[in-house]
C-alpha positions as CSV (number, residue, x, y, z in Angstrom):
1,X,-39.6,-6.0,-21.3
2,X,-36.9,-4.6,-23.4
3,X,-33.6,-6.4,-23.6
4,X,-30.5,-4.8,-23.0
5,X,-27.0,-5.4,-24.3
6,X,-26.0,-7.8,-21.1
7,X,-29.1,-9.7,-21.5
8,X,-28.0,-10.5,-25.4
9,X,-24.9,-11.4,-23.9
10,X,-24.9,-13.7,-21.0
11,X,-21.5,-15.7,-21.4
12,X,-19.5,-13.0,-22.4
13,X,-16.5,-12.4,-20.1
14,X,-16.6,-8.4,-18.8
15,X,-15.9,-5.6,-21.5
16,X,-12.4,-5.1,-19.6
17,X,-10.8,-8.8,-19.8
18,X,-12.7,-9.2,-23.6
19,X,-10.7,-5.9,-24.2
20,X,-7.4,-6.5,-22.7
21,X,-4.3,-6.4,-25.7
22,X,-2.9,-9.4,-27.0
23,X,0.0,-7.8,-28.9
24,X,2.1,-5.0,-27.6
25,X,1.0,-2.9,-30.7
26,X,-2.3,-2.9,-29.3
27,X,-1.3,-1.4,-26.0
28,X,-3.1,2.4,-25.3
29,X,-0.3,4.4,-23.5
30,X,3.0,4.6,-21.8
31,X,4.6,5.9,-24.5
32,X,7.4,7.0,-22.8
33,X,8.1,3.3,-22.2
34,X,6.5,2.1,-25.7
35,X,7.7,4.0,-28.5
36,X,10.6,3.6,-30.5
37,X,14.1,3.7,-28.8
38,X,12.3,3.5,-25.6
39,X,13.5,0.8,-23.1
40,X,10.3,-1.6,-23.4
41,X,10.0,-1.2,-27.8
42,X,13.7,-2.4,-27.4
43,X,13.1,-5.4,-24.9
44,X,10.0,-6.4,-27.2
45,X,12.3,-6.1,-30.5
46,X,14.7,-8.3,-28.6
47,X,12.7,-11.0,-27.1
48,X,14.7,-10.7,-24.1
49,X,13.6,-8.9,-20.8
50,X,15.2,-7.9,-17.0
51,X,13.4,-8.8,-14.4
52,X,10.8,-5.6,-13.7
53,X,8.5,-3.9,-11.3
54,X,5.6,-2.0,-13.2
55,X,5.0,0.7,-11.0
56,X,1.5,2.9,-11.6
57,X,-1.9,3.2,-10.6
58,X,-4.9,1.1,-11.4
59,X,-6.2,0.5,-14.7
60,X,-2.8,1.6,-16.5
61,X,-2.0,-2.1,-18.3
62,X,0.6,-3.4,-15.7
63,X,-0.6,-6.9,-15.3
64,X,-1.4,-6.4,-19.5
65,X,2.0,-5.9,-20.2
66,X,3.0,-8.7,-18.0
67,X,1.2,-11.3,-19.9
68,X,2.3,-10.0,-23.3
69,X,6.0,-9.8,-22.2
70,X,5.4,-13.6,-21.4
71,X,3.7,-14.7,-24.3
72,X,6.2,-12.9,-26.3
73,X,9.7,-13.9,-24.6
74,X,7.6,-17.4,-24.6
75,X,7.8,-17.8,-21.0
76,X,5.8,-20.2,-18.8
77,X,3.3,-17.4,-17.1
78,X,3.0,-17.9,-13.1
79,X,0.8,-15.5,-11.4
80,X,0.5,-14.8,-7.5
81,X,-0.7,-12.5,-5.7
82,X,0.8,-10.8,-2.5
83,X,-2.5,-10.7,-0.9
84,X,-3.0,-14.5,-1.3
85,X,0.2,-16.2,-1.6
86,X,3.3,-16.3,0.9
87,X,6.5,-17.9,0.7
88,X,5.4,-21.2,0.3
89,X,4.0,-20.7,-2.9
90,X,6.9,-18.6,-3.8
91,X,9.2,-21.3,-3.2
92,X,6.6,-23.8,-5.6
93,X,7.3,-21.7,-8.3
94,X,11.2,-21.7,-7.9
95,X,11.0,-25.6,-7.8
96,X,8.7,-25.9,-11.1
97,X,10.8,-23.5,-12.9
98,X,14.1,-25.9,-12.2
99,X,12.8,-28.3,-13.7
100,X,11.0,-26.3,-16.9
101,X,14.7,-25.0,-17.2
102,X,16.0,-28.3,-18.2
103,X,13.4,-28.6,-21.0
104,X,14.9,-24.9,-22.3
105,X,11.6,-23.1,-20.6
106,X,12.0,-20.3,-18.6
107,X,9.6,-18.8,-16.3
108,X,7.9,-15.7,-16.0
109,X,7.2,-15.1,-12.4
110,X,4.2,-12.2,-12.4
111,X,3.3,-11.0,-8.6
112,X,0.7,-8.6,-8.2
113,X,0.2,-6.2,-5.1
114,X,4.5,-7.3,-4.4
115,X,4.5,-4.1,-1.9
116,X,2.7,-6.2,0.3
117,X,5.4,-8.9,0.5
118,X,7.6,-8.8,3.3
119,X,10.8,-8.4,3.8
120,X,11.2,-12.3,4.0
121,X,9.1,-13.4,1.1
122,X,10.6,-10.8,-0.7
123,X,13.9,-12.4,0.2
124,X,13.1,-15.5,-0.9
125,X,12.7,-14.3,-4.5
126,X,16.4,-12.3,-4.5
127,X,18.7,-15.5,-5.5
128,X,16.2,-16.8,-8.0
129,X,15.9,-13.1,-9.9
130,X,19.6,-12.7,-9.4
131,X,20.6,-16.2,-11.1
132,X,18.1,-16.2,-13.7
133,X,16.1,-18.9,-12.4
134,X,12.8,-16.7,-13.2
135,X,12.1,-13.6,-14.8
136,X,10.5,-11.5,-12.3
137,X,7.3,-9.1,-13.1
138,X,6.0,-6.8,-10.3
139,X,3.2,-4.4,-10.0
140,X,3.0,-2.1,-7.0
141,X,0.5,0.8,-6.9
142,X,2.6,1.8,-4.3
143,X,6.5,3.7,-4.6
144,X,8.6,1.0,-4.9
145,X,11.9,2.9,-3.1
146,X,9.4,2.6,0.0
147,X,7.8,-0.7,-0.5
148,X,10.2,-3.0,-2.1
149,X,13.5,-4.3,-0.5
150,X,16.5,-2.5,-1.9
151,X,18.0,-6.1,-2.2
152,X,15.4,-6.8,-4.8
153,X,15.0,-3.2,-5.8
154,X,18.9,-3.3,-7.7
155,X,17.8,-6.5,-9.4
156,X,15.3,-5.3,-11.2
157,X,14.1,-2.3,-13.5
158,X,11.9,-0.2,-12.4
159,X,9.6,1.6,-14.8
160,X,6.7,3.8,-14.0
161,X,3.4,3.5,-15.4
162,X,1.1,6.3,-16.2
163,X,-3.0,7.4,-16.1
164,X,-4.3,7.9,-19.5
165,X,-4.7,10.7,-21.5
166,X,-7.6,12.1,-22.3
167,X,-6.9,11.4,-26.2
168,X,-5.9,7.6,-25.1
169,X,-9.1,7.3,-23.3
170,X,-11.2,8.4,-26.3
171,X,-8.8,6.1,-28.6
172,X,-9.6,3.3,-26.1
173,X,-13.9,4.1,-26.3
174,X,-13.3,4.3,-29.8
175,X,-11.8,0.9,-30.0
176,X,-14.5,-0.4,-27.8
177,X,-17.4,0.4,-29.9
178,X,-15.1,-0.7,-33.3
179,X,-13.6,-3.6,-32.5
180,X,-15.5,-5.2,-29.3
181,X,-17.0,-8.8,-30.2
182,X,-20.0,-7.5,-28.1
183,X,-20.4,-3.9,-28.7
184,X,-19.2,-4.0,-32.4
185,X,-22.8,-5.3,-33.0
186,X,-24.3,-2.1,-32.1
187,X,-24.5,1.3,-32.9
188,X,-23.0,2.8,-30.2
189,X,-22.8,6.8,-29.5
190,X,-21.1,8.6,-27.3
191,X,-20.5,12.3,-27.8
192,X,-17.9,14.6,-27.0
193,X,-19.2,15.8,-23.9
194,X,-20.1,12.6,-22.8
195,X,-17.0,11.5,-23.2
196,X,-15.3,13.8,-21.2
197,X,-17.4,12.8,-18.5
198,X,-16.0,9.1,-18.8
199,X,-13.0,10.6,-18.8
200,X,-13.5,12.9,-15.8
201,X,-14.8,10.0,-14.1
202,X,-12.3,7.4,-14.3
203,X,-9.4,9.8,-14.4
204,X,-7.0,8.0,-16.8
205,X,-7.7,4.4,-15.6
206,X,-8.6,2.1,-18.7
207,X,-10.6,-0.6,-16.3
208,X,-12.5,2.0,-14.4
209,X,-13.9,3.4,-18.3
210,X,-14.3,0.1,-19.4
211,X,-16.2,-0.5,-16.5
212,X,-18.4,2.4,-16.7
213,X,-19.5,1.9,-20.5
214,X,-19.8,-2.3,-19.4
215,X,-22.3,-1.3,-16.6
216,X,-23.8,1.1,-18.9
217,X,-25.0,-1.5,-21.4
218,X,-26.2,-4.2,-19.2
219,X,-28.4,-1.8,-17.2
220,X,-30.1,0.0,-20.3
221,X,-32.5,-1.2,-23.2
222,X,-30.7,-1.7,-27.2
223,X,-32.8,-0.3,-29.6
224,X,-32.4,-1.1,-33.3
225,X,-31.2,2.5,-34.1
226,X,-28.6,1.5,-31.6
227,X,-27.6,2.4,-28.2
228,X,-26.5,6.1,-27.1
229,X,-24.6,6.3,-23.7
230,X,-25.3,9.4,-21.8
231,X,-24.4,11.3,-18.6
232,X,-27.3,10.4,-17.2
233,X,-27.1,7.1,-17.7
234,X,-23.5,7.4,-16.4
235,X,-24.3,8.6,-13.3
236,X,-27.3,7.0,-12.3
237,X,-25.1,3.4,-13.2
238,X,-22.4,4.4,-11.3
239,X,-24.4,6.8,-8.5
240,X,-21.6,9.3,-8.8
241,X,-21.7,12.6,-10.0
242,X,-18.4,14.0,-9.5
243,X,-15.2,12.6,-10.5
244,X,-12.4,10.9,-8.6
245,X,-9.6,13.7,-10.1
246,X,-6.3,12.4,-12.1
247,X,-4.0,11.6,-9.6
248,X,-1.2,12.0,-12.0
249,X,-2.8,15.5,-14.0
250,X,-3.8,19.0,-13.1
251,X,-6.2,18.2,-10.1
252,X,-4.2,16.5,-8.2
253,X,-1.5,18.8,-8.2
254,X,-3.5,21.9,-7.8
255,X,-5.1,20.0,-4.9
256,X,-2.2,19.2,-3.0
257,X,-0.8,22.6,-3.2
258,X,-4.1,23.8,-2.0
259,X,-3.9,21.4,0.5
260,X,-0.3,22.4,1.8
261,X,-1.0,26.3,2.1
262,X,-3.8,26.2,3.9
263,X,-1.4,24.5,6.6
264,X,1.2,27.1,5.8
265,X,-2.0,30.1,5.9
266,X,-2.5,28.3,9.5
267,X,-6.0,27.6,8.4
268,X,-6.8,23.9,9.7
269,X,-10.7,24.3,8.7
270,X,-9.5,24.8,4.5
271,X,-6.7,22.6,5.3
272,X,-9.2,19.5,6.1
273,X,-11.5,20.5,3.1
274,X,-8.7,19.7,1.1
275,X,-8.0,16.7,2.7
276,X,-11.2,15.4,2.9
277,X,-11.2,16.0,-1.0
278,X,-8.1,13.7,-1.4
279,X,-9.6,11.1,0.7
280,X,-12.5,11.0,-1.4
281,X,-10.6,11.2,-4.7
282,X,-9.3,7.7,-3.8
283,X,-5.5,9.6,-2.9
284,X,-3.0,7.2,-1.4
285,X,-2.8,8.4,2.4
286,X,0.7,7.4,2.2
287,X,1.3,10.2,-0.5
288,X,-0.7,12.6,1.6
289,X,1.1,11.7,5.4
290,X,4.9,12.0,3.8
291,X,3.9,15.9,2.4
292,X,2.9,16.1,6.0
293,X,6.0,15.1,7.3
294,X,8.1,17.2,4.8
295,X,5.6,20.2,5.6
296,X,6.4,19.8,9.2
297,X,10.0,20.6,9.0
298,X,9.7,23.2,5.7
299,X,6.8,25.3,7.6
300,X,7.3,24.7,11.0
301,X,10.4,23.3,12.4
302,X,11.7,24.3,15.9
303,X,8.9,26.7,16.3
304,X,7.4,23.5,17.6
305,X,9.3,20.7,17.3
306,X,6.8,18.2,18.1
307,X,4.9,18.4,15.0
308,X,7.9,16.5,13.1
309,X,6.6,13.8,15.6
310,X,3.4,14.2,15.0
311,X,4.0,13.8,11.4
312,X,6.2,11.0,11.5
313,X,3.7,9.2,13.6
314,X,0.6,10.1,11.5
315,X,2.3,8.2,9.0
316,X,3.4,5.3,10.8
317,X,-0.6,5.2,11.8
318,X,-1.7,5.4,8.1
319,X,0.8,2.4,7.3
320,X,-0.3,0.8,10.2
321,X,-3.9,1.2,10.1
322,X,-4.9,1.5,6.6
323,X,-8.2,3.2,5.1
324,X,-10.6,4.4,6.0
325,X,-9.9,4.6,9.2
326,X,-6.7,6.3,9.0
327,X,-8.2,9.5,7.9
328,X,-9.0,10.1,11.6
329,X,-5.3,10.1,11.8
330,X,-4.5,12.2,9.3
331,X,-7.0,14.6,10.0
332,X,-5.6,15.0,13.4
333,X,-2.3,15.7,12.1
334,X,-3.4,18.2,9.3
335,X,-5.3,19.6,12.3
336,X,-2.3,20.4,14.3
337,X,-0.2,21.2,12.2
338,X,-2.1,23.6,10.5
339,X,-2.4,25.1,14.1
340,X,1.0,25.1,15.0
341,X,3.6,28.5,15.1
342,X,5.2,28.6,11.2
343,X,8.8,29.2,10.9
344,X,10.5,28.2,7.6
345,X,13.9,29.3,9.2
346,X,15.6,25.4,8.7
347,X,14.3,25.0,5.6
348,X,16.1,28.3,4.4
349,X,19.3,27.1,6.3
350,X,20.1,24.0,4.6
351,X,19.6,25.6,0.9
352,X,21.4,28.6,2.0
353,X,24.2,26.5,2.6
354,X,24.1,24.0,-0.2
355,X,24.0,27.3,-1.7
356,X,27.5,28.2,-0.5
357,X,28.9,24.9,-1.1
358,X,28.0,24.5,-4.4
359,X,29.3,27.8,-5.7
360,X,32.7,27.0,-4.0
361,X,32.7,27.8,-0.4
362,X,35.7,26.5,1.4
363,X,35.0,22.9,2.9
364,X,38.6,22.4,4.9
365,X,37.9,20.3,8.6
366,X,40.1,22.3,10.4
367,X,42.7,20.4,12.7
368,X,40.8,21.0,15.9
369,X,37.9,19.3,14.8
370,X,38.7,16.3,12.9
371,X,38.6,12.8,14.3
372,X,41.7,11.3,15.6
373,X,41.5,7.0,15.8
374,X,45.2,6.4,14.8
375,X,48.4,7.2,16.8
376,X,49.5,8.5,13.2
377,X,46.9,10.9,13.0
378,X,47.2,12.3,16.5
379,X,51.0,13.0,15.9
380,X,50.1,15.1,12.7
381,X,47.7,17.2,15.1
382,X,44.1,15.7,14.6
383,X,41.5,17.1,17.1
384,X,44.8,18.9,19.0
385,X,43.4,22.0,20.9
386,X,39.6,20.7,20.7
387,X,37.8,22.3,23.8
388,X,35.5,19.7,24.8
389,X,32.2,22.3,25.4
390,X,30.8,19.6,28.5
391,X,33.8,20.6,30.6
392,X,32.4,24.5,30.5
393,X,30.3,26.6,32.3
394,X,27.2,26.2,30.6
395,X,28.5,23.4,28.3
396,X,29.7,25.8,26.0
397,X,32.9,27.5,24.9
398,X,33.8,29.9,22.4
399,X,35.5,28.2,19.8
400,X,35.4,28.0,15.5
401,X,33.7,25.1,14.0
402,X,33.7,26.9,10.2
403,X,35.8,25.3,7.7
404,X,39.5,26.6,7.0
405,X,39.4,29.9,5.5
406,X,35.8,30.5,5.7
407,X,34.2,33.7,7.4
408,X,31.2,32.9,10.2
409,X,28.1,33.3,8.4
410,X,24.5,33.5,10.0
411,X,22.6,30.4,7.9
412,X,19.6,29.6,10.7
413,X,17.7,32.9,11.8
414,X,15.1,31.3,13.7
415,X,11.9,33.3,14.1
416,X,9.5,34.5,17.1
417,X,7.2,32.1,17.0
418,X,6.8,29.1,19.6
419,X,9.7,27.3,20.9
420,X,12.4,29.4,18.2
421,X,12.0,32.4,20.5
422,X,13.9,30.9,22.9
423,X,16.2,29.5,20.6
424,X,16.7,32.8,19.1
425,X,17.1,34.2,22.5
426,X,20.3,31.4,23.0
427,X,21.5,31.9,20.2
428,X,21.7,35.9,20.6
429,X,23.3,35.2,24.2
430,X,26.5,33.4,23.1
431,X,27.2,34.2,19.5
432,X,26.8,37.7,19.9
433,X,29.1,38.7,17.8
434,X,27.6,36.8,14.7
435,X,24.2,37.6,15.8
């Protein structure tokens, strides 16, 4: 029986961990964070870091560039995880690094997954990060102005990680088959082509193409003119064909577009196709059930107002819930709201008049309408002559709620559709005049 590469090879740790930098100069990627005059290449040339949440998808060298900042700050490394550990342990690690801070050690406090802290374990880091106690390294797949306190969110930095290039990917595989203490051994080929199906298959995550290759090699025979990875082989390794699409490149954002006009085109069938792509792409739902919740004011608004709801509650399902059985949830939403009567009539309000404001529209509270707490303020004729619309006919009086000096303008027209007919209707009954 021929031997493969993995059979050569028991002991050796994964290709991903045997691969995994050691020096900052050995990093593939985040450039924009790495290069020179950018913030990271200066905290490296400094020895000195802030306390930082690493924000990115999988695979992008968060928890990499957590372990070199402590090796080369010389910090004592702590890992947790948010998935395993809880205050207690938190509080462990505030008590060991007291005392490593007398011996002039200071302590690099690494938690991954810290979106899934709560709000109390994430308040027991805040007076530690603040003091300097520890230096604190997050990584969150997740956007951390949703998942992170905003008590812990102004003491830190948060930078964003991002997938891969293609060109790093093949600079990584190249590195692989040149360097590796395993692979080096070997005459490893991968063409072009081949490569870009690595590529198309782990969409810019380093781990996932380590991976691949990895599996690749312990599954198929070494030869001595050396070992050729092919598509085939990739795909009957992996048992995928198709890729998961770059969540950060062209696919995805063609996708989601897709994805939002055929809710706007009122096409729920197209609209779930897209969907289900997403789902399968490995898409955070969380990404996909706020663009529902923006789409449901943009495209919809008071032509049924209950799809806001419906939006707002698909997500609070998704966060709730969790995969996979939240894309029941979301498919009922994209369902409905797809569905519902379209008006874009709110959406074109507000940026009418942001419009108007920012190119110099009077913004004067007239006297009649400003707030009057202070005995001072009512003797200089705050809120004077206010009709109070409840104690009307119809709750409603004629009166002038435009700034001083401004003309009435017309900034919501809302449409025939759904419930805005009879809002239109209204509004065409008592501002007749404007209407």
């Amino acid at each position: 029986m021929s031997e493969t590469i993995f059979d050569k090879n028991l002991a050796m740790e994964p290709l991903a961990a045997r691969m995994r930098p050691l020096k900052i100069e050995d990093v593939i990627g985040q450039k924009h964070l790495l290069a020179k005059g950018r913030p990271l290449q200066r905290f490296f040339e400094q020895k000195r870091f802030p306390s930082i949440i690493f924000w990115g998808p999988p695979g992008v060298g968060k928890t990499t560039l957590a372990q070199i900042i402590a090796e080369t700050g010389a910090y004592s490394f702590t890992r947790l995880s948010a998935v395993e550990n809880g205050v207690r342990d938190v509080r462990i690690v505030m008590t060991n690094a007291e005392k490593l801070k007398l011996t002039g050690v200071n302590t690099l406090l690494f938690i991954d997954e810290i979106h899934r802290f709560n709000k109390s374990q994430q308040d027991a880091l805040l007076h530690a990060v603040e003091v300097g106690l520890i230096t604190l390294i997050g990584a969150t797949t997740e956007n951390p102005s949703f998942e992170v306190n905003a008590a812990l969110l102004s003491r830190t930095q948060v930078y964003k990680l991002q997938l891969l290039t293609k060109d790093e990917i093949n600079c990584l595989i190249d590195r692989v088959i040149q360097d590796d203490v395993v692979l080096s051994k070997y005459n490893i080929q991968i063409s072009e082509e081949d490569r870009e199906f690595i590529f198309t298959l782990c969409g810019g995550d380093a781990r996932a193409a380590l991976n691949a290759i990895d599996l690749c090699t312990s599954m198929y025979p070494v030869t001595e003119e050396g070992f050729s990875i092919t598509r085939e082989m990739l795909e009957n390794a992996l048992q995928q064909k198709t890729a998961k699409y770059d969540k950060a490149g062209e696919s995805h954002y063609d996708t989601i577009s897709a994805f939002i006009k055929s809710m706007r085109g009122s096409d729920p069938d197209a609209a779930i196709f897209w969907l289900a792509k997403m789902i399968d792409a490995g898409e955070d739902p969380k990404f996909i059930a706020r663009r529902m919740i923006i789409f449901a004011s943009e495209d919809i608004g008071n032509a049924d107002p209950l799809a806001l709801v419906i939006a707002v509650n698909v997500f609070n399902a998704v966060n709730v819930i969790g995969m996979p059985e939240a894309r029941i949830n979301l498919a009922q939403g994209v369902t409905y709201l797809a569905s519902a009567p379209k008006s874009n009539a709110s959406y074109m309000a507000i940026d009418t008049a942001l419009g108007d404001i920012r190119g110099g529209a009077p913004q004067s509270v007239p006297l009649h309408l400003r707030n009057a707490p202070t005995k001072l303020m009512k003797q200089e004729g705050y809120g004077k002559g206010y009709k109070y619309p409840h104690n009307f006919p119809q709750h409603f009086v004629k009166e002038n709620y435009f700034p001083i000096d401004s003309p009435t303008k017309v900034y919501y027209n809302p449409g025939e559709m759904g419930r805005e007919k009879a809002i239109k209707d209204k509004l065409h009954s008592i501002w007749s005049e404007r209407y």
